[in-house]
C-alpha positions as CSV (number, residue, x, y, z in Angstrom):
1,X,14.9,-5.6,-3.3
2,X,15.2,-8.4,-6.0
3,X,13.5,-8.4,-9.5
4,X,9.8,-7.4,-9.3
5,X,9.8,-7.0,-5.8
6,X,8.1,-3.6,-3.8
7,X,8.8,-3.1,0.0
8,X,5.8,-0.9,1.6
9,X,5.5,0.8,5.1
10,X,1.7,0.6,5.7
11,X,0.0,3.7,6.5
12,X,-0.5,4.5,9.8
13,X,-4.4,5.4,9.8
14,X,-5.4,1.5,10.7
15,X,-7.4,3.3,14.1
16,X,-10.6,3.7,15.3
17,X,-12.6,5.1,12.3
18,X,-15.9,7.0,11.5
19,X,-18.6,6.1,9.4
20,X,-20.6,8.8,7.2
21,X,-23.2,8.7,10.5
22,X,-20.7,9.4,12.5
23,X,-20.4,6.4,14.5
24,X,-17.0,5.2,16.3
25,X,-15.7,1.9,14.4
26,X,-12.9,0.2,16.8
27,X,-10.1,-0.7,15.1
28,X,-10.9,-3.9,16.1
29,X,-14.1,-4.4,14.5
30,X,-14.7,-7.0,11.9
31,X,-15.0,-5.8,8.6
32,X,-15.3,-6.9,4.8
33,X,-12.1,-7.4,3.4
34,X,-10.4,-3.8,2.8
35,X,-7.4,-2.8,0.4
36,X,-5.3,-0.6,2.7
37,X,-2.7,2.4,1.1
38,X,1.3,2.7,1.6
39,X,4.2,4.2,0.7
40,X,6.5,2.2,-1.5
41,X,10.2,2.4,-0.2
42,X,12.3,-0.1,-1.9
43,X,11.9,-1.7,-5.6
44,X,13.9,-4.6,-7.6
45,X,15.4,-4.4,-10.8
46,X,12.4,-5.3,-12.7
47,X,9.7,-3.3,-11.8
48,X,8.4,-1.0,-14.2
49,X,5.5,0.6,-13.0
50,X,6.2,1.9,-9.5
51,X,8.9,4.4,-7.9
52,X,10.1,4.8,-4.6
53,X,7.9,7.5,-2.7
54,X,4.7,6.2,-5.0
55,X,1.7,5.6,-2.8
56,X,-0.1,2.3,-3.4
57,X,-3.4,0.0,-2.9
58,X,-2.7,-3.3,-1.8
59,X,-4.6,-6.1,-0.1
60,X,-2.3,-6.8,3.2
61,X,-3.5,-10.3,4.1
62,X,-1.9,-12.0,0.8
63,X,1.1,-9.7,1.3
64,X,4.6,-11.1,3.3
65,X,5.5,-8.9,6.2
66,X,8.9,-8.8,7.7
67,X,10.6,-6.5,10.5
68,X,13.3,-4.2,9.9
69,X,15.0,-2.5,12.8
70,X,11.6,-2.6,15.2
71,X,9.6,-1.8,12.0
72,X,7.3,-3.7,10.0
73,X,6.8,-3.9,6.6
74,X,5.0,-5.5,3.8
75,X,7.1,-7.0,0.4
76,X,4.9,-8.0,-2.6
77,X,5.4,-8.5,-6.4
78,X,4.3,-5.7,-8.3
79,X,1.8,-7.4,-10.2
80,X,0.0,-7.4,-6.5
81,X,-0.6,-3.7,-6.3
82,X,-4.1,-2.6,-7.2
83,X,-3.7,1.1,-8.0
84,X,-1.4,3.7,-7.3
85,X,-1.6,7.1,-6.1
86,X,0.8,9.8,-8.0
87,X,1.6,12.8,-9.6
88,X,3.8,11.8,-12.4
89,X,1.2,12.2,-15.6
90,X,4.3,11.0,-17.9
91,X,2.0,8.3,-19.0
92,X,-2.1,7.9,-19.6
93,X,-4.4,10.7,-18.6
94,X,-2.9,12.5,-15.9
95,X,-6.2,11.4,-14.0
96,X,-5.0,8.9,-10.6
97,X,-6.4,7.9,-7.7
């Protein structure tokens, strides 16, 4: 990857899904907008906030998506990612998503 760029595989739970009642939402159904998680595995040279093996928030429809052997997967600036899910506490609280 090239200067502040992230590659992501997008997690796999994009299924049918549940709601708090208990109802069966297709995977097809039209929803709001959502932010979806992945796993970052590639960075460039200039991103400073995010490792390889970090789990991230992104919104996928302003994302590019390209296929790699069969696979797909998203690339996006860094400034693009909304939160990021880790254990490293070297910086802040210690308190992530």
């Amino acid at each position: 990857m090239l200067h502040d760029r992230v590659l992501v595989r997008m997690s796999g739970d994009d299924g049918e899904r549940r709601s708090s009642g208990g109802i069966v939402i297709p995977a097809t159904a039209q929803v709001a907008r959502r932010l979806n998680w992945g796993d970052v595995l590639g960075v460039g040279n200039n991103v400073r906030n995010v490792k390889v093996g970090d789990r991230v928030l992104f919104n996928p429809e302003e994302q590019h998506e390209v296929e790699i052997q069969g696979e797909a997967y998203l690339v996006m600036r860094e400034r693009d990612i909304h939160a990021m899910a880790s254990e490293r506490t070297e910086h802040g609280t210690g308190l992530y998503l």
